[in-house]
C-alpha positions as CSV (number, residue, x, y, z in Angstrom):
1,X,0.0,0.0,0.0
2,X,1.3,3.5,-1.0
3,X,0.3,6.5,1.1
4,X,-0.6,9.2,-1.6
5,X,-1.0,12.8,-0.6
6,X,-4.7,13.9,-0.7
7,X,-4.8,16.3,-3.6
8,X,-6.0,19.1,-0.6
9,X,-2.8,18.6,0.7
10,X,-0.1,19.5,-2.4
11,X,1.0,22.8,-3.4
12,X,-0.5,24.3,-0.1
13,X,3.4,25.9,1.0
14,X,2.5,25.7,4.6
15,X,5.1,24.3,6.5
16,X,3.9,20.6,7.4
17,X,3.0,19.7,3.5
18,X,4.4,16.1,3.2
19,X,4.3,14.8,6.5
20,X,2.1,12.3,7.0
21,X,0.2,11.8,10.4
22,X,-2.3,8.9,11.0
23,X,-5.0,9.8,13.5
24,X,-6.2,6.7,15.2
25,X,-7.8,8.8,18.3
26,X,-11.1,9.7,18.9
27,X,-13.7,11.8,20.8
28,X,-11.7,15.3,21.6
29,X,-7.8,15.5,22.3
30,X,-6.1,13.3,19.9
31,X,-8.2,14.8,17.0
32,X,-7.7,18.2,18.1
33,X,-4.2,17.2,17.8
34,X,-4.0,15.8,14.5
35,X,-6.1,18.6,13.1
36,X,-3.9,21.3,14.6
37,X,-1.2,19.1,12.3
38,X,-3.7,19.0,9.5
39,X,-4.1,23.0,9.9
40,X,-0.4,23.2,9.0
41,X,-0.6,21.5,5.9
42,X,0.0,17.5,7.1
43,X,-1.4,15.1,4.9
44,X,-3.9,13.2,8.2
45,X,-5.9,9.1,7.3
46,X,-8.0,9.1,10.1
47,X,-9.1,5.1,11.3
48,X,-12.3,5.1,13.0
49,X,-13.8,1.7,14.0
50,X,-17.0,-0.3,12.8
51,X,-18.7,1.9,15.5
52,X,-17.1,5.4,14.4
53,X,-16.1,7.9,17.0
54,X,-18.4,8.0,19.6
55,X,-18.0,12.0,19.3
56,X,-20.3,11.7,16.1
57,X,-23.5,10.9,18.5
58,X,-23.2,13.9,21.2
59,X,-25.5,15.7,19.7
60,X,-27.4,18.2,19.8
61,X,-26.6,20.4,18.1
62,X,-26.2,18.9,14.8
63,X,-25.7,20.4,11.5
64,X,-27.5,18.0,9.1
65,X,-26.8,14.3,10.0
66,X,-23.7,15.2,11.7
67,X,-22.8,16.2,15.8
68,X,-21.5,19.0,15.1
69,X,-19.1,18.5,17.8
70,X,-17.9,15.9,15.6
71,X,-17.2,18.9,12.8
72,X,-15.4,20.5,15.5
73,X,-12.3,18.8,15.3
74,X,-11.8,16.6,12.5
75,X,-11.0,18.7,9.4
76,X,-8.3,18.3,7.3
77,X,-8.1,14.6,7.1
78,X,-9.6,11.2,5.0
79,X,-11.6,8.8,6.9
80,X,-11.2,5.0,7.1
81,X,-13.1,2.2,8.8
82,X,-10.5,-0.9,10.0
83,X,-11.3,-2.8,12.6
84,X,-8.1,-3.8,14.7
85,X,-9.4,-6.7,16.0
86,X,-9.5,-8.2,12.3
87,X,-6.8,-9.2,11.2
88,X,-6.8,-8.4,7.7
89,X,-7.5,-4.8,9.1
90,X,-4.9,-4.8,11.6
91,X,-2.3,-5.5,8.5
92,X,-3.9,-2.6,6.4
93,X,-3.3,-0.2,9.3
94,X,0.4,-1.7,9.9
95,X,0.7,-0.5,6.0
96,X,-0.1,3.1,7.0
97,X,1.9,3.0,9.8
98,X,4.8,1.8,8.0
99,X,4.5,4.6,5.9
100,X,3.1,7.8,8.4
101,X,5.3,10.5,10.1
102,X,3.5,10.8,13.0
103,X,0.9,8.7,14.5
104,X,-1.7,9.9,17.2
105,X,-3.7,7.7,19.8
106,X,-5.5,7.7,22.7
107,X,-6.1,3.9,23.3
108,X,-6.2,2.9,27.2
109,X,-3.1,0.6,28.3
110,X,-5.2,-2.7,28.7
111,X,-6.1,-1.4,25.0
112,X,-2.6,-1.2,23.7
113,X,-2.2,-4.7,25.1
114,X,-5.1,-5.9,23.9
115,X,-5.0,-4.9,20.5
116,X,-1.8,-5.1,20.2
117,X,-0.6,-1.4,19.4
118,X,2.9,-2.2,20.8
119,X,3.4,-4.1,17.5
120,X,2.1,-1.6,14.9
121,X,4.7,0.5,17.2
122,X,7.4,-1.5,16.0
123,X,6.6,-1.5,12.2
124,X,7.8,2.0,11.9
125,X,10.3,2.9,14.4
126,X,11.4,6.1,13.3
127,X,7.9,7.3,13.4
128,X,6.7,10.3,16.3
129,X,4.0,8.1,18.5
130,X,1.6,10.6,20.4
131,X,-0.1,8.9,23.0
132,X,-3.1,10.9,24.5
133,X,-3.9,9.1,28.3
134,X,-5.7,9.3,31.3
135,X,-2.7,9.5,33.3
136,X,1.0,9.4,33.2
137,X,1.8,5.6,32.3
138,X,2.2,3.2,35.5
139,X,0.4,5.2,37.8
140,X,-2.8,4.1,39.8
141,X,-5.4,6.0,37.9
142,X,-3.2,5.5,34.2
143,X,-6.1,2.7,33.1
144,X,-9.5,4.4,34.3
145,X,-11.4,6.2,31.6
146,X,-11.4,9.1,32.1
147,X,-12.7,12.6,29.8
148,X,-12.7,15.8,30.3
149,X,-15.1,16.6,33.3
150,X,-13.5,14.2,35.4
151,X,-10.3,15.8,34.3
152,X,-12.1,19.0,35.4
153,X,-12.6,17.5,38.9
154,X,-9.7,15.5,39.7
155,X,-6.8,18.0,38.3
156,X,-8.2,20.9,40.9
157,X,-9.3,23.0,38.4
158,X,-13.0,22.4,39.7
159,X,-11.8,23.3,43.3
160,X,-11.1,26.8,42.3
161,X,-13.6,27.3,39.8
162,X,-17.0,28.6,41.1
163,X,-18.2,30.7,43.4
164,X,-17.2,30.7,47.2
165,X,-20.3,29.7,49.0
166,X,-21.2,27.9,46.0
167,X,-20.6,24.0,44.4
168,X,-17.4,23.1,42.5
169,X,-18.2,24.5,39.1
170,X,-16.2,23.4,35.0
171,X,-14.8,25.5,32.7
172,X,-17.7,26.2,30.1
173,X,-15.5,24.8,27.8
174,X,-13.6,21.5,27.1
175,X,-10.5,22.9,28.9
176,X,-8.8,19.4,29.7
177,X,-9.5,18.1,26.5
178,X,-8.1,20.8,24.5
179,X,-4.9,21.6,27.2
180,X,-4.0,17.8,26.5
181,X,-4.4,18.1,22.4
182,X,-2.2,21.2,22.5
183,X,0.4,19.6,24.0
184,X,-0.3,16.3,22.5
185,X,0.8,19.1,19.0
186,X,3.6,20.4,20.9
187,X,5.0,16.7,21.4
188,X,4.3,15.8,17.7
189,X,5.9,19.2,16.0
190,X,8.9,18.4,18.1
191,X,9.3,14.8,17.6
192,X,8.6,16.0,13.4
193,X,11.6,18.3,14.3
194,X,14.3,15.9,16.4
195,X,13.4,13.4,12.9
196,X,14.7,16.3,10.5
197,X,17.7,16.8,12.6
198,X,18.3,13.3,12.0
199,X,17.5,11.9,15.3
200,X,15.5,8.8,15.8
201,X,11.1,9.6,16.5
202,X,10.3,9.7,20.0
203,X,7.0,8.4,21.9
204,X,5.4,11.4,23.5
205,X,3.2,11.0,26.0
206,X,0.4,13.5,27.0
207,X,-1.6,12.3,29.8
208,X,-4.9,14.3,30.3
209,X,-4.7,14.3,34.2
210,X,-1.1,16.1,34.1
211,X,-2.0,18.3,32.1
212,X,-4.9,20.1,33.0
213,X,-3.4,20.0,36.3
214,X,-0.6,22.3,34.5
215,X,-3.5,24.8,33.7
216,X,-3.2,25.8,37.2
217,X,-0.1,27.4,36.9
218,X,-0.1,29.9,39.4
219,X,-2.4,28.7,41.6
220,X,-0.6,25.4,41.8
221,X,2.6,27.1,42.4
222,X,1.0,29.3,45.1
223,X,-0.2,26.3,47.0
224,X,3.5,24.1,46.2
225,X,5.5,27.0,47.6
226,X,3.6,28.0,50.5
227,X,1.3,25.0,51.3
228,X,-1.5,27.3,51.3
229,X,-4.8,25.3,49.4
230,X,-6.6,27.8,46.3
231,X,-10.3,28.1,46.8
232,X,-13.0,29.3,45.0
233,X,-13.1,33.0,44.7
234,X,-15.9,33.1,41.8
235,X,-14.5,35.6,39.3
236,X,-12.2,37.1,41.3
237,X,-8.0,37.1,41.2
238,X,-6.4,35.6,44.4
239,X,-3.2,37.8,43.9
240,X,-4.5,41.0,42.0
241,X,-7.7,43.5,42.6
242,X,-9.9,44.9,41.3
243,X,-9.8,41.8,38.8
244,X,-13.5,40.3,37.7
245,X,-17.0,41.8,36.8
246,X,-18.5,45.0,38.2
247,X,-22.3,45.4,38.1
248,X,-23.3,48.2,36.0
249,X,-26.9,49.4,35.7
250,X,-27.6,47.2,32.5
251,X,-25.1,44.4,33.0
252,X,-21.6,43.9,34.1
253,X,-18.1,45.2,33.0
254,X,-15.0,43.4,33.3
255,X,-11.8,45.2,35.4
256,X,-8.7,43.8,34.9
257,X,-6.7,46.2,36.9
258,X,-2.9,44.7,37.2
259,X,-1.1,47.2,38.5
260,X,-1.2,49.8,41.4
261,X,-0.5,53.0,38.6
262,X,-3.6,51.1,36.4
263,X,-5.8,51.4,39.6
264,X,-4.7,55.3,40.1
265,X,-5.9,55.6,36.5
266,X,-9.3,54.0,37.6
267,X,-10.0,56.2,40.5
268,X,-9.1,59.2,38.4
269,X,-11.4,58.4,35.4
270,X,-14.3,57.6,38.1
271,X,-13.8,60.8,40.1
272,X,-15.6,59.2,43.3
273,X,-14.5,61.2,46.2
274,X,-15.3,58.3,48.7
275,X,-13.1,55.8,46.7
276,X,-10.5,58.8,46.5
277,X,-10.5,59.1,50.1
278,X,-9.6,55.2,50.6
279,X,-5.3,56.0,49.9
280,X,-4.3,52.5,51.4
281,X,-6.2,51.2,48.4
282,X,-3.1,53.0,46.5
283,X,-1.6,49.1,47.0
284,X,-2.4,46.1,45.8
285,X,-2.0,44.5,48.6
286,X,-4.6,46.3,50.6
287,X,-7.1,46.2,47.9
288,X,-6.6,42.1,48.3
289,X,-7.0,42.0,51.7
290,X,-10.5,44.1,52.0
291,X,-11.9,42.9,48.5
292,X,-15.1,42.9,50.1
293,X,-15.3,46.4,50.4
294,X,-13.8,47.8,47.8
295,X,-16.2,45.6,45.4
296,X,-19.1,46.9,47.0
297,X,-17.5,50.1,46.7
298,X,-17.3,49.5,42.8
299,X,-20.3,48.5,42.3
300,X,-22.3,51.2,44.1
301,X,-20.1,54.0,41.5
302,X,-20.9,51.4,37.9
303,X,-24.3,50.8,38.9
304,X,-25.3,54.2,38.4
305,X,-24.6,54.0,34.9
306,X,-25.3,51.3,31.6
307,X,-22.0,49.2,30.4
308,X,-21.8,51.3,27.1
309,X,-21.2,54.9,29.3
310,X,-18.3,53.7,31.0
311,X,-16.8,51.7,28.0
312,X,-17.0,55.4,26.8
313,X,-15.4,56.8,30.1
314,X,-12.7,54.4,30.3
315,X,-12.3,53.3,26.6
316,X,-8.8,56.5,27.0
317,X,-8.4,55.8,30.7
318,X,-5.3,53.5,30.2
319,X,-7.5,51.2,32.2
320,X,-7.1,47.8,31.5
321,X,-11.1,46.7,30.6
322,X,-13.7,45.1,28.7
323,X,-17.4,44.2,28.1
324,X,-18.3,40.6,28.9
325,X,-20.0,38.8,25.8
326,X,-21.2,35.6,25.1
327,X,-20.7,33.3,23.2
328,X,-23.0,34.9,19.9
329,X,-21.5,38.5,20.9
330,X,-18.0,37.4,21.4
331,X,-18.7,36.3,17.2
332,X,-20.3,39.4,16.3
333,X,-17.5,41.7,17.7
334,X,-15.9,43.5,14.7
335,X,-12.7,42.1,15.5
336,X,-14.1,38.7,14.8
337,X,-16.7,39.1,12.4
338,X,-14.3,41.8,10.0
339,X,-11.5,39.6,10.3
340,X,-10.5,36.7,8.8
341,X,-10.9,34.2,11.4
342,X,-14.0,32.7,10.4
343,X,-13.8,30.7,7.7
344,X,-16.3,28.6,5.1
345,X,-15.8,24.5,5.8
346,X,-17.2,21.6,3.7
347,X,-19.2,19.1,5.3
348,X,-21.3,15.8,4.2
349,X,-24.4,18.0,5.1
350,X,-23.3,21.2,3.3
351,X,-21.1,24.0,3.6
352,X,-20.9,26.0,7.3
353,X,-19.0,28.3,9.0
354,X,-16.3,27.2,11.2
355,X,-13.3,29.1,13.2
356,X,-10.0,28.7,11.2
357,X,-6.9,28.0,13.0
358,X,-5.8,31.0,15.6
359,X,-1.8,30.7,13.8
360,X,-1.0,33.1,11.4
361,X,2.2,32.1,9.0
362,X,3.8,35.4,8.0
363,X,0.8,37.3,8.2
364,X,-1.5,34.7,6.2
365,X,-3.7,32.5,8.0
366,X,-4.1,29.1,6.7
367,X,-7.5,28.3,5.0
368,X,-9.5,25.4,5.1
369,X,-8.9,23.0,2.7
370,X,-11.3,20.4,3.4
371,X,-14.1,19.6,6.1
372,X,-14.9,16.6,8.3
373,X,-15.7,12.9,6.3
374,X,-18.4,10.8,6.6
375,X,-17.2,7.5,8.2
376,X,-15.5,5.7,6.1
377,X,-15.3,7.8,2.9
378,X,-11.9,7.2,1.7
379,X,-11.2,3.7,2.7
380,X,-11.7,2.5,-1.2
381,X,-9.5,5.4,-1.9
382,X,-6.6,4.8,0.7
383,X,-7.1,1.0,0.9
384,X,-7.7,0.2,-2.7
385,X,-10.8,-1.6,-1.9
């Protein structure tokens, strides 16, 4: 079996054009993964079993027949149906294995042993193996199944996330998931790069618990140098204030004030003498340590006015702030909707609109080439079947 370049995939110039990455993951991570690879102009088979990817049934919402969470992260590649528990299938895979740069999984470790990945391992040596886990290998939690929510609520990111007097609370979005594909990309890029300098591929592991626990950053740090355990401060900063929403008299207006000359700037452009008068507030911090007050103290000087008059009083303050969209505002911001982000994508169902990838490559932004495949599309084409 010969592993052609998709047609999509020549004469592109981006910088990945020619490597060939074979996506055998599924649901979120790993195919965030290989797509980021796929955004860059990689040449991506994606293998889905008899069942497909069980991220093509979390619906709704759909866009025609498809989940469109399925659409969300599997552009840029072919599809294939192989079975690895048949053997004949199992051999067809070793063939694109043989032949791939890169290959990207997310198969537990009592499914490596079962299906025996180890050995398609060790048809291509060279090649940059991304493993996408639960949990760093050998460790008691490394063969539970495990997604993003429990992720969520076993890295600590649930434990500071939510409101004080309030339950544990997720990041709206798929954080864990989509921490782990990045650096499930950042393994594969730099295995692609130790290959060109001549150096043998690498297996790259990027366990989903370690991960998101790396999302904490400074919180984690906090709590490993001092002992002292994070809790849940709802939208405000442990280390800086003011730092979160403030109630206006329509709505809410995000402060991100960083800096003790940034917060002079804010009592200046609100001309409140009773704030004024409060000079310890001068330092950060003392605006930590009585947060309490000085929110209410905000709040009672923006309610008295709608979100659009002070985006017009501070929009020349030098006042680090911002209105608080969602998610169909945070689209229709000019930024956004004037720009070149968005982008049109084929699917089975029809063309739709879709977010192009965030990089920009001198200045260009890489189009999309192709959409999401119905299950099993290419497998005549790539199998000769």
């Amino acid at each position: 079996m010969v592993w052609h370049l998709d047609p999509t995939n020549v004469g592109t110039g981006l910088p990945l054009e020619g490597v060939r990455v074979l996506d055998l993951s599924r649901v979120l991570a790993g195919p965030l993964c290989a797509m980021i690879a796929g955004d860059l102009g990689a040449d991506v088979i994606k293998v889905e079993g008899p069942d497909g990817d069980p991220v093509r049934a979390l619906a709704p919402p759909r866009f025609g027949d498809d989940a469109t969470y399925y659409l969300a992260v599997n552009r840029h590649r072919r599809n294939v149906v192989a079975d690895l528990r048949n053997g004949d299938d199992f051999a067809r895979v070793g063939e694109l294995v043989r032949a791939a740069d890169a290959v990207v999984e997310n198969f537990l470790p009592s499914q490596v042993r079962s299906l025996g990945i180890d050995r398609l391992r060790a048809l291509n040596p060279d090649c940059v193996w991304i493993s996408i886990t639960p949990a760093t290998s050998g460790g008691p939690v490394a063969d539970q199944p495990s997604f993003d929510l429990l992720a969520q609520a076993r890295s600590g990111l649930m434990g500071v996330t939510g409101r004080a007097d309030g339950e544990p609370t997720k990041v709206g979005a798929p954080l864990a998931d989509v921490v782990t594909g990045l650096y499930g990309a950042i393994g594969l890029l730099t295995g692609l790069f130790a290959r060109a300098q001549g150096r043998q591929g690498r297996h790259f592991e990027a366990p989903l618990l370690e991960s998101t626990m790396s999302a904490l950053i400074n919180q984690a740090q906090g709590y490993l140098s001092t002992g002292a355990n994070p809790q849940r401060l709802g939208n405000d900063h442990p280390s800086i204030a003011p730092y979160g929403p403030v109630s206006t008299a329509d709505g809410f207006l995000l402060l991100a004030v960083g800096t003790d000359g940034q917060f002079a700037r804010l009592v200046g452009a609100l001309g409140d003498g009773a704030l004024a008068a409060r000079v310890e507030w001068a330092v950060n911090a003392a605006r930590v340590a009585t947060l309490g007050e000085l929110r209410q103290t905000l709040d009672r000087i923006f309610s008295a006015h709608s979100t659009a008059h002070w985006l017009e009083v501070l929009a020349t303050s030098g006042v680090p702030h911002g209105p608080i969209f969602d998610v169909a505002q945070a689209f229709a911001q000019p930024q956004i909707r004037d720009g070149d982000f968005l982008g049109v994508m084929s699917t089975p169902n029809g063309d739709t609109t879709a977010m192009r990838t965030p990089l920009l490559i001198d200045g260009v932004r890489p189009p999309i080439r192709r959409g999401p495949r119905r299950q099993g599309e290419d497998s005549k084409d790539v199998f000769g079947e």
